[in-house]
mmCIF file of the N, C-alpha and C atoms, coordinates in Angstrom:
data_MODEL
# 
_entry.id   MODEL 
# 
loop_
_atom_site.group_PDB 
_atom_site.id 
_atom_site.type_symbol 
_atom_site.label_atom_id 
_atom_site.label_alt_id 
_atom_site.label_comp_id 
_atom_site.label_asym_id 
_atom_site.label_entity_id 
_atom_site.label_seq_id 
_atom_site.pdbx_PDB_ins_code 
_atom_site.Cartn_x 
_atom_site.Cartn_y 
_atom_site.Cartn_z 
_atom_site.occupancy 
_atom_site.B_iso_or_equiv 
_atom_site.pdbx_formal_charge 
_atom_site.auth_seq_id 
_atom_site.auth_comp_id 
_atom_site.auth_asym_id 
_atom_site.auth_atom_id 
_atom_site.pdbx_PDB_model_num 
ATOM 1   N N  . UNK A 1 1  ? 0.848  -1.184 0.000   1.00 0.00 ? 1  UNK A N  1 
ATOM 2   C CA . UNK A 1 1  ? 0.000  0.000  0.000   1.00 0.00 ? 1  UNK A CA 1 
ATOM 3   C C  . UNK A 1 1  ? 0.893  1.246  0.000   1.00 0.00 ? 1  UNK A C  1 
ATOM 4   N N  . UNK A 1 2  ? 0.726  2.328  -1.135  1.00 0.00 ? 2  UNK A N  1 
ATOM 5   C CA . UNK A 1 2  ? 1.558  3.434  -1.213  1.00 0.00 ? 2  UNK A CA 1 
ATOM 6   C C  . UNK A 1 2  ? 0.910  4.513  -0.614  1.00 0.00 ? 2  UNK A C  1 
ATOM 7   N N  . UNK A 1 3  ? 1.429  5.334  0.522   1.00 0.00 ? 3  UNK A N  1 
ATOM 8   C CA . UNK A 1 3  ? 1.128  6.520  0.490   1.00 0.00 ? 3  UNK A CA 1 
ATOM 9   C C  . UNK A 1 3  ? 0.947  7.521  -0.528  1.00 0.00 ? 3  UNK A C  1 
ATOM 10  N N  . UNK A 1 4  ? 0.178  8.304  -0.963  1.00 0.00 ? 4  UNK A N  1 
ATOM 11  C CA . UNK A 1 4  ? 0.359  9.521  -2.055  1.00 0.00 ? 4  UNK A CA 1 
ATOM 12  C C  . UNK A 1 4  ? 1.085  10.628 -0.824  1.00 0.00 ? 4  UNK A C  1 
ATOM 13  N N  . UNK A 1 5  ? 1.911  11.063 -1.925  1.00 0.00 ? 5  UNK A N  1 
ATOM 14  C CA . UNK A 1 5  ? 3.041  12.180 -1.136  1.00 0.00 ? 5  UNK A CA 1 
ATOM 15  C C  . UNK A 1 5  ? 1.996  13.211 -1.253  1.00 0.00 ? 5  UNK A C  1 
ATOM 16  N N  . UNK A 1 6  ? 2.288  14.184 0.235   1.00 0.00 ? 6  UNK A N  1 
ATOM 17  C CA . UNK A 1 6  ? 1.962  15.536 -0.330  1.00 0.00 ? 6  UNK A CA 1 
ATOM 18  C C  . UNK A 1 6  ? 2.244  16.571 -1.047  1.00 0.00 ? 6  UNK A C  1 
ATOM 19  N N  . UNK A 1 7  ? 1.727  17.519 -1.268  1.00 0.00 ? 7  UNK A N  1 
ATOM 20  C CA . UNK A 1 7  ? 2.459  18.576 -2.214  1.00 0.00 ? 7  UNK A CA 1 
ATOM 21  C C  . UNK A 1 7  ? 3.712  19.218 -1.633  1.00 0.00 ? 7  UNK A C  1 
ATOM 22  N N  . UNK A 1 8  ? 3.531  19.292 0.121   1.00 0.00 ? 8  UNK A N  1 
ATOM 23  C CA . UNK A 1 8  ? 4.941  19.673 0.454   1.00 0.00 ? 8  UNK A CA 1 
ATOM 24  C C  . UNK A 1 8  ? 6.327  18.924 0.004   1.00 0.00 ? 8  UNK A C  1 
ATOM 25  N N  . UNK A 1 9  ? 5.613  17.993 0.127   1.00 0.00 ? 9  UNK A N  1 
ATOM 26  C CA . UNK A 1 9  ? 6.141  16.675 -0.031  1.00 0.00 ? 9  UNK A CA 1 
ATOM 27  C C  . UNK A 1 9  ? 7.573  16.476 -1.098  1.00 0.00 ? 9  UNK A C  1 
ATOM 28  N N  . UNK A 1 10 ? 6.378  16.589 -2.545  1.00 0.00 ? 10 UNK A N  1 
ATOM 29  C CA . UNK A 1 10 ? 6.903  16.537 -3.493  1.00 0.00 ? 10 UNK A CA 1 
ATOM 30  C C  . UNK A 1 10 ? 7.911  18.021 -4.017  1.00 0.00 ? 10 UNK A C  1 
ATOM 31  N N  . UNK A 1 11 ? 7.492  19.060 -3.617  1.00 0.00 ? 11 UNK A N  1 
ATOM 32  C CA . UNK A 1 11 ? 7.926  20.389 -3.296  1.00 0.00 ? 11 UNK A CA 1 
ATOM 33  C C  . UNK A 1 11 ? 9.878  20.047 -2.955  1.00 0.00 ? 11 UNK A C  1 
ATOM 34  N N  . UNK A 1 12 ? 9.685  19.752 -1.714  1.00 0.00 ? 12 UNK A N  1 
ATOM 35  C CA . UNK A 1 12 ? 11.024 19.067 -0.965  1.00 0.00 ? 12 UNK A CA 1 
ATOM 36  C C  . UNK A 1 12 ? 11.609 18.194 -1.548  1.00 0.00 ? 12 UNK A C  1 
ATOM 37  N N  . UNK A 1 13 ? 11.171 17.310 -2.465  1.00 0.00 ? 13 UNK A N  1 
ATOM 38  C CA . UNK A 1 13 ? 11.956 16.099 -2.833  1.00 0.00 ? 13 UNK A CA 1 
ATOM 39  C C  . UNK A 1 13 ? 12.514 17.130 -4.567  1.00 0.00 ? 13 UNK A C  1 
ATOM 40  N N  . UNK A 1 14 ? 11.833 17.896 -5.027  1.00 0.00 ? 14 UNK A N  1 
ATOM 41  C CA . UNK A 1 14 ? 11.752 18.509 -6.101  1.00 0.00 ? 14 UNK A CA 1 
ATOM 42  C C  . UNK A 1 14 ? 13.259 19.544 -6.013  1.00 0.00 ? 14 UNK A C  1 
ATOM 43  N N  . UNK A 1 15 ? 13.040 20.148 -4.768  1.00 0.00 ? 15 UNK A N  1 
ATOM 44  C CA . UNK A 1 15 ? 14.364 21.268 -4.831  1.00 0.00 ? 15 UNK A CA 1 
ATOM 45  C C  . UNK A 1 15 ? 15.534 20.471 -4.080  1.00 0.00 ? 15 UNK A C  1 
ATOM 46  N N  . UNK A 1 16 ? 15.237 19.213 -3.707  1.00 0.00 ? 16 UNK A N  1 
ATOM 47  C CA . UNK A 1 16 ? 16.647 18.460 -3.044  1.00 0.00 ? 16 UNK A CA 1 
ATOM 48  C C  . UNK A 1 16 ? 17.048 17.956 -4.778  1.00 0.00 ? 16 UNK A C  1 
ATOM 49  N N  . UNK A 1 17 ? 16.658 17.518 -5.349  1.00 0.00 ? 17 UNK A N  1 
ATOM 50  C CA . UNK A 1 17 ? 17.208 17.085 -7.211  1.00 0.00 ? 17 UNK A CA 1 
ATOM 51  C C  . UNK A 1 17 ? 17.548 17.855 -7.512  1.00 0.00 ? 17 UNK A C  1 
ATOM 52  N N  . UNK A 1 18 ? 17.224 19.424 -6.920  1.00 0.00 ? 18 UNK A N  1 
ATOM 53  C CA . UNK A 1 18 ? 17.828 20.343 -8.836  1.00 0.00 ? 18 UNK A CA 1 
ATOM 54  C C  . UNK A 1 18 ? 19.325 21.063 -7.971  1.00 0.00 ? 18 UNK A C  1 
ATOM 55  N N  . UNK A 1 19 ? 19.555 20.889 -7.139  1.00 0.00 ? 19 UNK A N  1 
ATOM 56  C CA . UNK A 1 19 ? 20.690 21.261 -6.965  1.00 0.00 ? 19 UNK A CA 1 
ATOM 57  C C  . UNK A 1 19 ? 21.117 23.158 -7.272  1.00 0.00 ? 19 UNK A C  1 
ATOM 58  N N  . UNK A 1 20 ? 20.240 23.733 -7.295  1.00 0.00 ? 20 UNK A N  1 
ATOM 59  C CA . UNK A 1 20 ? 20.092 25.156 -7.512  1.00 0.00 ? 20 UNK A CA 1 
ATOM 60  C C  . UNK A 1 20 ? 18.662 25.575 -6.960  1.00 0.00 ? 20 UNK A C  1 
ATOM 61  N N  . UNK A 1 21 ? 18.437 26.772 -7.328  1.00 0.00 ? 21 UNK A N  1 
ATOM 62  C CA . UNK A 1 21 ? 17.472 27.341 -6.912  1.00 0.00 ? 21 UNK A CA 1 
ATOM 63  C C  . UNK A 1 21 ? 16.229 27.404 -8.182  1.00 0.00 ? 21 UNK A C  1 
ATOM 64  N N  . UNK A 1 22 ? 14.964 26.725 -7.627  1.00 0.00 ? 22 UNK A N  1 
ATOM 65  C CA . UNK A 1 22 ? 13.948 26.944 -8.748  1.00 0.00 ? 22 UNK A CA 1 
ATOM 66  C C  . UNK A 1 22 ? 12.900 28.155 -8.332  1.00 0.00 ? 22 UNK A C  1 
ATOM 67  N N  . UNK A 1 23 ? 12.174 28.400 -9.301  1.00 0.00 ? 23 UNK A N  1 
ATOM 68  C CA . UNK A 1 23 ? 11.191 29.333 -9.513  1.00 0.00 ? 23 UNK A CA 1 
ATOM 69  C C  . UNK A 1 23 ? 9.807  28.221 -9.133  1.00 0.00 ? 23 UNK A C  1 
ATOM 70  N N  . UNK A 1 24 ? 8.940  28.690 -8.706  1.00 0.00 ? 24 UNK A N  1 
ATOM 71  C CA . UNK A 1 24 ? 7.475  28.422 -8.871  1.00 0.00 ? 24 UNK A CA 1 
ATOM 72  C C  . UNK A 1 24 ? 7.075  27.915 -10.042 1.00 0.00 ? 24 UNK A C  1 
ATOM 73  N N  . UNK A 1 25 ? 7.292  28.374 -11.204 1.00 0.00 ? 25 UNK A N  1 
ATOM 74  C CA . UNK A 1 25 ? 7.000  27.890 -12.415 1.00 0.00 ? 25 UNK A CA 1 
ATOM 75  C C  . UNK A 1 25 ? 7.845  26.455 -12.804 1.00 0.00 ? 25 UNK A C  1 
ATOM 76  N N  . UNK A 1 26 ? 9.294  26.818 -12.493 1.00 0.00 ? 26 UNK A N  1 
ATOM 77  C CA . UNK A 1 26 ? 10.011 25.553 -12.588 1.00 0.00 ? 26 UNK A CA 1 
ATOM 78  C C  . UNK A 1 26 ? 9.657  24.409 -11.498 1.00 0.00 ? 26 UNK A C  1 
ATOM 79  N N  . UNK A 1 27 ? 9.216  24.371 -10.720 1.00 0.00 ? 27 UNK A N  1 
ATOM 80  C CA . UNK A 1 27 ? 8.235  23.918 -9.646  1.00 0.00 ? 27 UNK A CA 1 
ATOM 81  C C  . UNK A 1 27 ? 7.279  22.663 -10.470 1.00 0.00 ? 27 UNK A C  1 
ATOM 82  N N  . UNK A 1 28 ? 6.527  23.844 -10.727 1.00 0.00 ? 28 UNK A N  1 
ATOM 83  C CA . UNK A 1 28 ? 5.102  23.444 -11.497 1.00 0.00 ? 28 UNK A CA 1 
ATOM 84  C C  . UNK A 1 28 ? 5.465  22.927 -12.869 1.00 0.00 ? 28 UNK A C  1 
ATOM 85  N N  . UNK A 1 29 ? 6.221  22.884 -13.946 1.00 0.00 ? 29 UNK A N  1 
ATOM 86  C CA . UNK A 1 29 ? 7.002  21.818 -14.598 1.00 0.00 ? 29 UNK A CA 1 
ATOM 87  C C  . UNK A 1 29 ? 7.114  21.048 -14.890 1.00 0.00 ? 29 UNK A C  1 
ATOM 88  N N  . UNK A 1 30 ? 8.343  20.993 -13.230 1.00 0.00 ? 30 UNK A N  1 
ATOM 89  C CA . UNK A 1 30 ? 8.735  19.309 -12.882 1.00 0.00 ? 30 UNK A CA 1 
ATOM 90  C C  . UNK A 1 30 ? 8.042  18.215 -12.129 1.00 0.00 ? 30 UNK A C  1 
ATOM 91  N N  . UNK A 1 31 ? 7.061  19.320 -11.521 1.00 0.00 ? 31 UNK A N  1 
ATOM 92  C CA . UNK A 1 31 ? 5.796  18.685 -11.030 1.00 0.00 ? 31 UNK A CA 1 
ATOM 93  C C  . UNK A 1 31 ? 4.521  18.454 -11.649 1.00 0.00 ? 31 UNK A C  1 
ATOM 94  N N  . UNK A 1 32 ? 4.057  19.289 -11.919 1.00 0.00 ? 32 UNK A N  1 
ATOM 95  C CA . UNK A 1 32 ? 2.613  19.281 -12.643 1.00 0.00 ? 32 UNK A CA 1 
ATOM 96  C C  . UNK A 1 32 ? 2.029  19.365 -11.598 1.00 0.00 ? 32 UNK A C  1 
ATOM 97  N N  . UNK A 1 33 ? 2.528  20.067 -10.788 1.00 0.00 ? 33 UNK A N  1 
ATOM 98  C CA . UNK A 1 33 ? 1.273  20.679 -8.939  1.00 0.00 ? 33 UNK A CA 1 
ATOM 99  C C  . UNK A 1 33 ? 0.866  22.093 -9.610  1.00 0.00 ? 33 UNK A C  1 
ATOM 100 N N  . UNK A 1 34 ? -0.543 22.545 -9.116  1.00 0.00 ? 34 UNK A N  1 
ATOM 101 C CA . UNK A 1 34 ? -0.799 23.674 -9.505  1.00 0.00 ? 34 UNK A CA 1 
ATOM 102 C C  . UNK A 1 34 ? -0.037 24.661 -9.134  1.00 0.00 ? 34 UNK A C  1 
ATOM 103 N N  . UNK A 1 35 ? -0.484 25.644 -10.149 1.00 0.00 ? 35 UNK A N  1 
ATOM 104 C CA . UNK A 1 35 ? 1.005  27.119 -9.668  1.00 0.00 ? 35 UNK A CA 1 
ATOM 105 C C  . UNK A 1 35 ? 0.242  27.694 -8.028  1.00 0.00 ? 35 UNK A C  1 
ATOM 106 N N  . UNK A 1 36 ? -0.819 28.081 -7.802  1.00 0.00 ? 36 UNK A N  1 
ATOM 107 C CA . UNK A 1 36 ? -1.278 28.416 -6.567  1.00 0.00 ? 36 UNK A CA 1 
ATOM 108 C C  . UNK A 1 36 ? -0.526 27.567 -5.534  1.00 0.00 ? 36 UNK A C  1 
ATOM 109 N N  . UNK A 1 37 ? -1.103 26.310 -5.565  1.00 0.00 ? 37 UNK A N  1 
ATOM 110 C CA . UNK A 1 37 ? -0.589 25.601 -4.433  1.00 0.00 ? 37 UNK A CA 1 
ATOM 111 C C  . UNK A 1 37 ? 0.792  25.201 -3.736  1.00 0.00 ? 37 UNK A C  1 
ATOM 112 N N  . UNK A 1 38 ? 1.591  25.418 -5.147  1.00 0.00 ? 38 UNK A N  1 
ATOM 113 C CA . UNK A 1 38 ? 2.610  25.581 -5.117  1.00 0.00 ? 38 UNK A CA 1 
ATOM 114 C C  . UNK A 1 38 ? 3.495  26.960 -4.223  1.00 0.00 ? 38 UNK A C  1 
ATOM 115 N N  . UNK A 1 39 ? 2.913  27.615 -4.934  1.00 0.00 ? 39 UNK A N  1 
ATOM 116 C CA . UNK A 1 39 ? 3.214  28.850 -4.130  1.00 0.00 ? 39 UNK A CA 1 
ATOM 117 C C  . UNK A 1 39 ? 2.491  29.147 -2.517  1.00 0.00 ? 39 UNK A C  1 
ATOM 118 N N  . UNK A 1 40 ? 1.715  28.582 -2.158  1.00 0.00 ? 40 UNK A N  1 
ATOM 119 C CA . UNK A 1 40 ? 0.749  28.674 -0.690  1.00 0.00 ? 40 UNK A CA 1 
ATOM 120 C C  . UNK A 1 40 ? 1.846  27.602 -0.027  1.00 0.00 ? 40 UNK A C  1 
ATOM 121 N N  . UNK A 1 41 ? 2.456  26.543 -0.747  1.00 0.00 ? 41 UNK A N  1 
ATOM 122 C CA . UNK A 1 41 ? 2.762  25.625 0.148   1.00 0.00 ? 41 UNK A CA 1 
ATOM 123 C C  . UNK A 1 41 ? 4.501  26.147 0.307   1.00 0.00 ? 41 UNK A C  1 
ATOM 124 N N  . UNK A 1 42 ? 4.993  26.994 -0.556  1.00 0.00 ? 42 UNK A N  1 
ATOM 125 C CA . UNK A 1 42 ? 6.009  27.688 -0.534  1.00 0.00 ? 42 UNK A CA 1 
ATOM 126 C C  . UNK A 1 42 ? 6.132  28.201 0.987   1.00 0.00 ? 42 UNK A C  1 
ATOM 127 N N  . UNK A 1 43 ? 5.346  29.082 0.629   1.00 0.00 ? 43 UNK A N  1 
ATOM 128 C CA . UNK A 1 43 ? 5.106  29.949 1.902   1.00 0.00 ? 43 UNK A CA 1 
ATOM 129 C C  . UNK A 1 43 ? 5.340  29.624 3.138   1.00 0.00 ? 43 UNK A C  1 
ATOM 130 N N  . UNK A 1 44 ? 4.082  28.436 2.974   1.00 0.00 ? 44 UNK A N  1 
ATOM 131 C CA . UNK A 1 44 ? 4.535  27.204 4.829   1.00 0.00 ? 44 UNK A CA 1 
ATOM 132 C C  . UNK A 1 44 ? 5.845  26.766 4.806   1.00 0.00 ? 44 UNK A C  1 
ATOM 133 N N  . UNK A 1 45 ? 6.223  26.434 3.917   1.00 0.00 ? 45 UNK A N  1 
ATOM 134 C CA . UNK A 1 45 ? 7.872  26.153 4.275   1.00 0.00 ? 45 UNK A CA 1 
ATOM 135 C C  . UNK A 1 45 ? 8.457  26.807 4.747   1.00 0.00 ? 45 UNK A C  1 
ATOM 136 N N  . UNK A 1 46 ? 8.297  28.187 4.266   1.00 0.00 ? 46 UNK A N  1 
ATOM 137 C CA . UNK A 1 46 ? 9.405  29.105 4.345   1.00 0.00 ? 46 UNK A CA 1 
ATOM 138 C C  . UNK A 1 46 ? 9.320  29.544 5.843   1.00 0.00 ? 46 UNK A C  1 
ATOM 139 N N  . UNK A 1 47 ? 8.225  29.834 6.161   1.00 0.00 ? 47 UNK A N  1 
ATOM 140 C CA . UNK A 1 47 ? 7.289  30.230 7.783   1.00 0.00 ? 47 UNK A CA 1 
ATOM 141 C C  . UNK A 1 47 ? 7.862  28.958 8.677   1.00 0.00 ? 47 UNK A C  1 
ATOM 142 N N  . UNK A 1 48 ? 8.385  27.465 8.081   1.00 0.00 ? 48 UNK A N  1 
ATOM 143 C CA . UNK A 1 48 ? 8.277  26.281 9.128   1.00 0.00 ? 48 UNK A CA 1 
ATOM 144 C C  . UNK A 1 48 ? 9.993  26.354 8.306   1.00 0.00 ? 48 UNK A C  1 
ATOM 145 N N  . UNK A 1 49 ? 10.628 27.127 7.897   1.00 0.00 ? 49 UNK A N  1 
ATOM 146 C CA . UNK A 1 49 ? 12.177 27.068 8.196   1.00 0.00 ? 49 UNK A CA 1 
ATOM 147 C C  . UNK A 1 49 ? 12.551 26.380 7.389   1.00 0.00 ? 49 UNK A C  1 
ATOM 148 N N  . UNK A 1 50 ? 12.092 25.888 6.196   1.00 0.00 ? 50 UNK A N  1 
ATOM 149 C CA . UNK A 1 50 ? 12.330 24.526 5.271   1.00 0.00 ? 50 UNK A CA 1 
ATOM 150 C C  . UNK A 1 50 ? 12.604 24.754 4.125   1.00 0.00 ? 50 UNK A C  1 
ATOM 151 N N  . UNK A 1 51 ? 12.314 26.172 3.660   1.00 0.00 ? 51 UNK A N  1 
ATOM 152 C CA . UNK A 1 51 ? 13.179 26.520 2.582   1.00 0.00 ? 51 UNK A CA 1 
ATOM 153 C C  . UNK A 1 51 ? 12.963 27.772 2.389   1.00 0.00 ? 51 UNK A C  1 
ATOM 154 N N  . UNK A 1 52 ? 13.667 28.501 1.591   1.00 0.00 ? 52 UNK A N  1 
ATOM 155 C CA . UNK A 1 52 ? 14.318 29.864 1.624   1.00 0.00 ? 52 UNK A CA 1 
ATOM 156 C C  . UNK A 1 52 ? 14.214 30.611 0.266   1.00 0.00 ? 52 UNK A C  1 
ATOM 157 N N  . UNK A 1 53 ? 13.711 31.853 -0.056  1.00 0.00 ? 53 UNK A N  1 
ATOM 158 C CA . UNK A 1 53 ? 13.544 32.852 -1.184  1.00 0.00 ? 53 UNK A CA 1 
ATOM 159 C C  . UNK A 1 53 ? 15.034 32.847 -1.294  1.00 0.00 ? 53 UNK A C  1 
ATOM 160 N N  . UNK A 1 54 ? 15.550 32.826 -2.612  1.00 0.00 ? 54 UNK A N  1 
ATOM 161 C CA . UNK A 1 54 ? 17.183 33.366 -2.603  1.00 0.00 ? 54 UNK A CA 1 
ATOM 162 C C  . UNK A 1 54 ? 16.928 34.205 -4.256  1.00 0.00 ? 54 UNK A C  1 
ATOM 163 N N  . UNK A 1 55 ? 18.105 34.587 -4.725  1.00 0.00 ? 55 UNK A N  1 
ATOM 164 C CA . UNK A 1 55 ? 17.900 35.433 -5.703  1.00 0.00 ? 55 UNK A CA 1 
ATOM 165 C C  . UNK A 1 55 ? 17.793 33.972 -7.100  1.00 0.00 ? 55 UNK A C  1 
ATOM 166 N N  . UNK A 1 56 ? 17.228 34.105 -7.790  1.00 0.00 ? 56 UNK A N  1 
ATOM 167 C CA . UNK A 1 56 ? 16.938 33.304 -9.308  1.00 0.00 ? 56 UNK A CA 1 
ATOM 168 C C  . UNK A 1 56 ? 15.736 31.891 -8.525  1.00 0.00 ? 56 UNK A C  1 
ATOM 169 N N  . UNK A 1 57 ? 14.957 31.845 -7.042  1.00 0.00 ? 57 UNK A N  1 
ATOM 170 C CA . UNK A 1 57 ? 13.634 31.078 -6.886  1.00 0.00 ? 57 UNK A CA 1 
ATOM 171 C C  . UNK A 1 57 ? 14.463 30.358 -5.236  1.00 0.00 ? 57 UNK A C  1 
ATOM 172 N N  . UNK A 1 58 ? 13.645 29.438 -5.047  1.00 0.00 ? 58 UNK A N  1 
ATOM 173 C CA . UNK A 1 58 ? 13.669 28.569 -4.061  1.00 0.00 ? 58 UNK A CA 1 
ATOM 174 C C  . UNK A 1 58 ? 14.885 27.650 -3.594  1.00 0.00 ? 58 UNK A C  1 
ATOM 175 N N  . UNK A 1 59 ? 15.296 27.617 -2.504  1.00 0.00 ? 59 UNK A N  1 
ATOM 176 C CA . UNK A 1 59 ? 15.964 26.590 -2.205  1.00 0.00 ? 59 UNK A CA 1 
ATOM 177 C C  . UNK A 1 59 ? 15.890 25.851 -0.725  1.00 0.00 ? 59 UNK A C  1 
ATOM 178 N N  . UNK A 1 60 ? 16.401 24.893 -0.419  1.00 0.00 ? 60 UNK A N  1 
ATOM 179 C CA . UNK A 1 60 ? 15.526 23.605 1.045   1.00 0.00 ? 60 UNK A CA 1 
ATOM 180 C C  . UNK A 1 60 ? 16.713 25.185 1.995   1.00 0.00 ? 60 UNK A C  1 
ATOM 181 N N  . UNK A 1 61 ? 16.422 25.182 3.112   1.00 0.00 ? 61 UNK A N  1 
ATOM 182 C CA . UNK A 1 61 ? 17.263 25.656 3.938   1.00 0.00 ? 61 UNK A CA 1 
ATOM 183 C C  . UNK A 1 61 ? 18.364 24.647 4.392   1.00 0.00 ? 61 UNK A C  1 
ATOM 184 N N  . UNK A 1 62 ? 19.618 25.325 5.366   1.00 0.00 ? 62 UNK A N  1 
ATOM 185 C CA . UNK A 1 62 ? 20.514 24.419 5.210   1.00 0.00 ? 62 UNK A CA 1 
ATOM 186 C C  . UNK A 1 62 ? 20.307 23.385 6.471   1.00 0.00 ? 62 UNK A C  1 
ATOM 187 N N  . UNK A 1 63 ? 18.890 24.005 7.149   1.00 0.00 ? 63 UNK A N  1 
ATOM 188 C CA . UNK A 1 63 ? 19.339 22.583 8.377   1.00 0.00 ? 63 UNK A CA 1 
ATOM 189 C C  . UNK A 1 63 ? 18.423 22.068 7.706   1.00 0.00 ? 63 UNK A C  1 
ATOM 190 N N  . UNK A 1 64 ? 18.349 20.671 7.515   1.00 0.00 ? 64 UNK A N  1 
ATOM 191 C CA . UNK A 1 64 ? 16.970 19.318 7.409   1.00 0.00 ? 64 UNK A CA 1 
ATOM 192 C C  . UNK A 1 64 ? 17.293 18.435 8.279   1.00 0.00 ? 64 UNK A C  1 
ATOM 193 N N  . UNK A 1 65 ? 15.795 18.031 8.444   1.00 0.00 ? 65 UNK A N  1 
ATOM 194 C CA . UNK A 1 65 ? 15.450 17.100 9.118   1.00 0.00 ? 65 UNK A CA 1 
ATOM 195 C C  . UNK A 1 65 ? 16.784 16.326 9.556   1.00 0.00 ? 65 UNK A C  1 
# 
């Protein structure tokens, strides 16, 4: 039985692969998550310390889990 990941989820597993910083759009892409949700769930990350606005989009912050 598989869990379905969440969008944070996939969000996190998305900017640990690209090894740089993505955009929302590059987000939505490599995901195919909507651009809204994408960006709302941005947000909670960023508010819960998990990843960080930098200049050219997104990246995980440096402490994890």
């Amino acid at each position: 039985m598989s869990k379905e990941k969440t969008a944070k989820e996939i969000i996190i597993e998305t900017l640990k692969k690209a090894n740089r910083p993505l955009t929302a759009s590059e987000i939505r892409n490599l995901t195919g998550l909507n651009y809204n949700t994408i960006r709302g769930r941005l947000q909670e990350l960023k508010k819960q310390g998990i990843v960080k606005n930098v200049e050219g989009g997104w990246i995980l912050a440096e402490k994890q889990g």
